[in-house]
N, C-alpha and C positions, 0 to 999 in steps of 0.2 A: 269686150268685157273680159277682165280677167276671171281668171278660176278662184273662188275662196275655201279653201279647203276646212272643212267645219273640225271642229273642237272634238268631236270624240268621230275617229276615222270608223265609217261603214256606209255604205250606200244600200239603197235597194233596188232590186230590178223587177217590173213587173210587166208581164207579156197574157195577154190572153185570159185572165182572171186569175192568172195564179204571181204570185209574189216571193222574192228569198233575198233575204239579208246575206249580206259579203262586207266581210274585216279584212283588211290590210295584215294579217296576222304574220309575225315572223316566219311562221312556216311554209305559208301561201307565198310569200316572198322569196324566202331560201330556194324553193321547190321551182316556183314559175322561171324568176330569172339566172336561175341555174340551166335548167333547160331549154330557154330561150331566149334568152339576154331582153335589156326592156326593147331594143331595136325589131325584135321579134316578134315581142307583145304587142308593141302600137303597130307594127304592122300587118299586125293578124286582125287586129282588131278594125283597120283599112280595106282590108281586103275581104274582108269576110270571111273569114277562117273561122268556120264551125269548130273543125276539132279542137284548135288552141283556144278559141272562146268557149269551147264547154271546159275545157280543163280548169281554166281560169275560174267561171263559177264554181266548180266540183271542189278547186283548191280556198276559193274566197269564202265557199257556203258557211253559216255559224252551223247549219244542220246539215249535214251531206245527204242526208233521206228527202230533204226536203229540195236540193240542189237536183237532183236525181231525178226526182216526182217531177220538177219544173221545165229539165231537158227533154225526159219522156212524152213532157203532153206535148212538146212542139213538133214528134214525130210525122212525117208528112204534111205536112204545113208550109205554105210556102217561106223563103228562107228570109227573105228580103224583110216583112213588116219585125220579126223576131229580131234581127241584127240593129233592125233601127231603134229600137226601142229599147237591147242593152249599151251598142257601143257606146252611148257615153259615158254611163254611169262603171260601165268598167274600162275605158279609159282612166277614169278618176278613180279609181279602185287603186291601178296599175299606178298610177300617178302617186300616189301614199307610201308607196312600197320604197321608197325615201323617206329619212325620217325629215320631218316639217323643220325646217328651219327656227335655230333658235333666235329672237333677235335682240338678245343679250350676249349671242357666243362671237368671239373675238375669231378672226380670219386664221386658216388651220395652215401652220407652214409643213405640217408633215408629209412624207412621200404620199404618191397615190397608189391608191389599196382597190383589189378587185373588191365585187361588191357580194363575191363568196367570204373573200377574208372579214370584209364590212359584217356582214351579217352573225358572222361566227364571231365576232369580237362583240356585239352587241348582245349572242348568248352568250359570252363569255361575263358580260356585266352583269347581266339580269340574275343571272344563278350565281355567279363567284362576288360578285359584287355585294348585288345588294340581295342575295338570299333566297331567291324564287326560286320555286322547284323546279327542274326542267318542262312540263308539261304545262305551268303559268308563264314563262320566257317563251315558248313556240307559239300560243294563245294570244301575246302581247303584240301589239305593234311596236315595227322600231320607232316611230317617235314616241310609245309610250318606256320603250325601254330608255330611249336617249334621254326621255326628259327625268325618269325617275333614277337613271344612274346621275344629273347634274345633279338633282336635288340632293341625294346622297353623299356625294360629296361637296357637298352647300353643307350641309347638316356636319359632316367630320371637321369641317375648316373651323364650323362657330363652336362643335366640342372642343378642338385639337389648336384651334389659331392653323393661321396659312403660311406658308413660306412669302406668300408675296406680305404682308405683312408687319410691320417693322420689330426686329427683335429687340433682345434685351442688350443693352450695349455692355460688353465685359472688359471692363477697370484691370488691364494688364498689373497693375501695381498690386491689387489681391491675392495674384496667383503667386504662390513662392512653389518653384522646383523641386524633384526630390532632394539635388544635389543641395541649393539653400539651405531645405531644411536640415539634410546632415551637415554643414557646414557651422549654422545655427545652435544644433544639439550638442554639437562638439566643443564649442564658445562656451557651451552653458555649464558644460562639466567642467572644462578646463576653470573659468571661473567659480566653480565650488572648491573647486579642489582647492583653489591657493584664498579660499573666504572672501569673495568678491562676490557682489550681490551681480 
């Protein structure tokens, strides 16, 4: 069964009666696999790595009081039923923290970029781009920044026309030179002068 990664990125994790929502958010992303690269993450999350799996909530939470309250009650608990019941939904968390494939986007021949430079060039879009304050770009996921910097410039190509596009063909015969034209004006006086139209 493959994974279908749903339309608006967030999961929830629930253990023991208590519950907390986790976004994919550029920050949680920036943060996690800076510190850990994703090789790190899915294999903390293998292994049972409490501390990088609390990080992972604490960084995912929509509410960090509530991430907090949720890691607390599972103090002294045994560890096992706790891991089972988040690792997959933050697996798939971890798994977001790419933006979702477009599949209208044409194959990238550009060099390959760490996925610090990735993320920074994705706030680079969300705030330079298309105008989001810094604190709505950290908040966003990168597939919602990816998808709203395409749309953005979807939107400049239909105000502006695209380069791919076909232009306007320019009639070399229209264009007269400077030199022409003083060659031209100099005809035109020489002809006054001796009464020649």
């Amino acid at each position: 069964m493959t994974y279908q990664r749903p339309a608006y990125e967030q999961v929830t994790i629930s253990h023991g009666g208590n519950t907390v929502v986790l976004r994919p958010s550029l920050r949680a992303a920036a943060t996690l696999v800076e510190r850990h690269g994703f090789p790190g993450l899915f294999r903390a999350l293998d292994d049972l790595n409490l501390t990088i799996i609390s990080e992972i909530i604490l960084a995912g939470s929509t509410n960090r009081q509530d991430a907090a309250a949720f890691l607390l009650s599972q103090a002294g608990k045994p560890l096992f039923p706790f891991v089972s019941a988040v690792r997959q939904p933050l697996g798939d968390l971890v798994s977001m923290f790419t933006p979702a494939r477009d599949p209208k986007a044409k194959a990238s021949k550009g060099k390959a970029i760490s996925w610090a430079e990735a993320y920074a060039g994705l706030y680079g879009y969300a705030t330079g781009w298309i105008g989001w304050t810094p604190e709505a770009a950290w908040n966003a996921t990168p597939t919602e920044i990816d998808r709203a910097y395409v749309a953005h410039l979807d939107m400049l190509n239909a105000i502006h026309g695209s380069a791919e596009q076909e232009q306007h063909v320019h009639d070399p015969c229209e264009e007269v030179t400077e030199g022409e034209a003083r060659s031209g004006l100099a005809k035109l006086k020489a002809n006054a002068q001796r009464g020649k139209p």
